[in-house]
C-alpha positions as CSV (number, residue, x, y, z in Angstrom):
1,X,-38.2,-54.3,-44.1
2,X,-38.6,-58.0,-44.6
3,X,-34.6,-58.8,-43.5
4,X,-35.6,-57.3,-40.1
5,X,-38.9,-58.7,-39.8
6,X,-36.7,-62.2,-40.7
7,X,-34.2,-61.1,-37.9
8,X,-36.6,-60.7,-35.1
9,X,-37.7,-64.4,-35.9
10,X,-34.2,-65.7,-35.7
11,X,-33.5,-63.4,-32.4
12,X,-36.7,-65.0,-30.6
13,X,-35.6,-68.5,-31.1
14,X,-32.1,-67.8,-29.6
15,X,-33.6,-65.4,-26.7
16,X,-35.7,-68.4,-25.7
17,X,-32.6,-71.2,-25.9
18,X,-30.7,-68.3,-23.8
19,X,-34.0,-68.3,-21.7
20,X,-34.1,-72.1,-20.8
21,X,-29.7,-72.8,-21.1
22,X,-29.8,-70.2,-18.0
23,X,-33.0,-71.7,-16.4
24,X,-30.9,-75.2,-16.8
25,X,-27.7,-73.6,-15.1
26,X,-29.2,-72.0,-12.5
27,X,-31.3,-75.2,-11.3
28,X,-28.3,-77.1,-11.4
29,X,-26.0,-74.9,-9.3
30,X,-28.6,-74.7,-7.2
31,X,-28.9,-78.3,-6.8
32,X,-25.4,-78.6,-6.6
33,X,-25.3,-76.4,-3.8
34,X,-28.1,-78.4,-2.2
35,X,-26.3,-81.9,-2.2
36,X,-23.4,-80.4,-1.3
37,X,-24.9,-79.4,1.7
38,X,-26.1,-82.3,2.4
39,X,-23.4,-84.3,2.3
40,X,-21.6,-82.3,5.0
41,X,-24.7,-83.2,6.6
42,X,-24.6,-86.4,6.3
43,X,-20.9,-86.6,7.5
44,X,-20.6,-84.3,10.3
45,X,-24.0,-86.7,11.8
46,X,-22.2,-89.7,10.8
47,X,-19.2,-89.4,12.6
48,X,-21.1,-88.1,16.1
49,X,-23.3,-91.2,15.6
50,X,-20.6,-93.4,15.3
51,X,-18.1,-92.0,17.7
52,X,-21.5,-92.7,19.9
53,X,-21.9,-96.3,19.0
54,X,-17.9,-96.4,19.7
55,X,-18.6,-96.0,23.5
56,X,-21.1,-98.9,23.3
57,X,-20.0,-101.9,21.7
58,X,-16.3,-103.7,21.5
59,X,-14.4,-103.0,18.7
60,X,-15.1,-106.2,16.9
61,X,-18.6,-106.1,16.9
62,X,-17.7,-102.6,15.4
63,X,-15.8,-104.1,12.9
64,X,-17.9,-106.4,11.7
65,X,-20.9,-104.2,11.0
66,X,-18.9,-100.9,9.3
67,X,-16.4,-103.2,7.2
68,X,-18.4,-107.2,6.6
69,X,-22.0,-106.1,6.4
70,X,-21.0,-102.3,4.9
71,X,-19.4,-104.6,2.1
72,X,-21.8,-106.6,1.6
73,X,-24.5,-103.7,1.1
74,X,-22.4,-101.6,-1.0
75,X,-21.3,-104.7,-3.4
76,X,-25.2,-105.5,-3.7
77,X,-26.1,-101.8,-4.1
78,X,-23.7,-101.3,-7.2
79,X,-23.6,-104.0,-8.5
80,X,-27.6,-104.1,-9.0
81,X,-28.0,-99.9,-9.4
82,X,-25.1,-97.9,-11.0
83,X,-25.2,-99.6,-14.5
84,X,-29.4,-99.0,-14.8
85,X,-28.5,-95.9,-13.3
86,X,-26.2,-94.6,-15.6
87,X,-28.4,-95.6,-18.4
88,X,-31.6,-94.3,-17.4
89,X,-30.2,-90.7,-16.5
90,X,-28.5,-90.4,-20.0
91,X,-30.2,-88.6,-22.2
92,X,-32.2,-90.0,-24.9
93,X,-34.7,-88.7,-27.2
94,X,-36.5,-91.9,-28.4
95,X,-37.0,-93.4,-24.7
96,X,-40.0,-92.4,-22.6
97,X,-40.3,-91.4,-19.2
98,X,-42.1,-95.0,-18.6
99,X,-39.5,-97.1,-20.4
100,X,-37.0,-95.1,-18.3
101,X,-38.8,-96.3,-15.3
102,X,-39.6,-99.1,-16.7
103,X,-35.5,-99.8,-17.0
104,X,-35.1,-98.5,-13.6
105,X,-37.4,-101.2,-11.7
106,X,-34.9,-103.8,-13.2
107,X,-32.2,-102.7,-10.4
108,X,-34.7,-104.8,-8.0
109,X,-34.9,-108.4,-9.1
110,X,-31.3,-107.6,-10.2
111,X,-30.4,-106.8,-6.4
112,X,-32.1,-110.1,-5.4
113,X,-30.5,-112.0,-7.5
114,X,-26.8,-110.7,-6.4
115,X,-28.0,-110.8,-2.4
116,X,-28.8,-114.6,-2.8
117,X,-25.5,-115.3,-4.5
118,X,-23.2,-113.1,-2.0
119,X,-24.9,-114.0,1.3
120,X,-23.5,-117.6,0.7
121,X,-19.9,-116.4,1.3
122,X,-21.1,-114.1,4.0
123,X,-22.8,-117.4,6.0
124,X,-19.8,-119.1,5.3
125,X,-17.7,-117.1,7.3
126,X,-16.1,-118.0,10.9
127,X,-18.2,-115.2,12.5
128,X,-21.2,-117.0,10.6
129,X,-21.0,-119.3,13.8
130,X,-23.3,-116.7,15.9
131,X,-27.1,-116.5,15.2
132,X,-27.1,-113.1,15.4
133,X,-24.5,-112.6,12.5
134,X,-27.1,-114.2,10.0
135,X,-29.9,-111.9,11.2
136,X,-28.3,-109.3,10.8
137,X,-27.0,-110.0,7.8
138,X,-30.5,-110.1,6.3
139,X,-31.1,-107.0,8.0
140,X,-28.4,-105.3,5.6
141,X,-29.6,-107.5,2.6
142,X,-33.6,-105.7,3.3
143,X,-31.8,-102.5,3.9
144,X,-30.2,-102.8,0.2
145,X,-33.4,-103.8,-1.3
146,X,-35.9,-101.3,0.3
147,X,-33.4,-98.4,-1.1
148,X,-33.0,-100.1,-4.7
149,X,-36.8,-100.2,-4.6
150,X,-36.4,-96.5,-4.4
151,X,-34.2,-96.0,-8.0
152,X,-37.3,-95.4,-10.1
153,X,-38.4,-92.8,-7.9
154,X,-34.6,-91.1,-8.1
155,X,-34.3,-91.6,-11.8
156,X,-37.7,-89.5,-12.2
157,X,-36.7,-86.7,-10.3
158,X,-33.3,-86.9,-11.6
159,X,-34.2,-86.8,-15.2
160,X,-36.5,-83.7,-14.2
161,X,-33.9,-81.9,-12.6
162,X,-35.8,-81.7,-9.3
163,X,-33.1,-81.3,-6.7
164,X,-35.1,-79.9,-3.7
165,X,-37.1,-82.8,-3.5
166,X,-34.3,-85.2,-4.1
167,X,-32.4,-83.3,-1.0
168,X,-35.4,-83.6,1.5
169,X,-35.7,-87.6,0.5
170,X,-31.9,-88.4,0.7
171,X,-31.4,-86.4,4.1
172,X,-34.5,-88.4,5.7
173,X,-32.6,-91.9,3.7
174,X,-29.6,-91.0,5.7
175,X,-30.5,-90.1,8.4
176,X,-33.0,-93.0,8.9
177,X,-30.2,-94.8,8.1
178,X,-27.4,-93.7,10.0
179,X,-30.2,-94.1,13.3
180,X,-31.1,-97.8,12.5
């Protein structure tokens, strides 16, 4: 009688890791499913917005904006985000949530620091010579900080596997985006 009594402790412990391993596979196909909608989203309104701005501004002016200042947004984007970003979503038992947000905040002051060293070869360009290519070029260089001010935010609901509110945020991101 005691073996069984000893197996039906060992069989709840396993029932329960069955319990959350499925909870963990089903939220994350779910949220797979979720962003993978979304990115069609984002696409399919991506191309009709730009075949849009297509019909309204000359090519170079085109060119400029989706390959110069698309450049210089990405660059400053990864260079300041991904690395924090891969750390802070890695799993670690001896870090808190707060030092994890803590770590995240850094991408910030990191994204500063690389806009004020790349918009020096941006100014320095020939099309620099226009006013307009300079504010706008700060315009991109805000755009890049207001979304890396948002990393702490996406590392917390990454870390807590919350994928319906990370789809509702990044649709209204790109699509605010994609408008402006």
């Amino acid at each position: 009688m005691t073996s069984s009594r000893g197996a039906a402790k060992d069989a709840a412990p396993n029932d329960a890791h069955l319990a959350a391993a499925s909870r963990l596979i089903s939220t994350s196909l779910t949220g797979g499913a979720y962003l993978a909608g979304l990115s069609m989203l984002t696409k399919a309104v991506s191309v009709v917005l730009n075949q849009i701005l297509l019909r309204h501004i000359t090519p170079e002016v085109f060119g400029i904006a989706s390959i110069q200042f698309e450049l210089l947004y990405t660059t400053i984007v990864f260079l300041a985000r991904e690395g924090i970003r891969l750390a802070a979503v890695r799993p670690n038992a001896a870090r808190s949530d707060r030092h994890t947000t803590n770590l995240a905040w850094c991408c910030l002051p990191i994204g500063l620091a690389v806009a004020f060293v790349l918009q020096f070869f941006w100014l320095r360009q020939e099309a620099a010579v226009s006013g307009e290519f300079g504010r706008c070029l700060w315009l991109y260089v805000a755009a890049a900080l207001v979304e890396l001010s948002a990393e702490p935010a996406f590392v917390a609901v990454q870390n807590r596997l919350l994928y319906g509110p990370r789809v509702v945020v990044e649709a209204a991101a790109s699509l605010t985006r994609a408008v402006t």
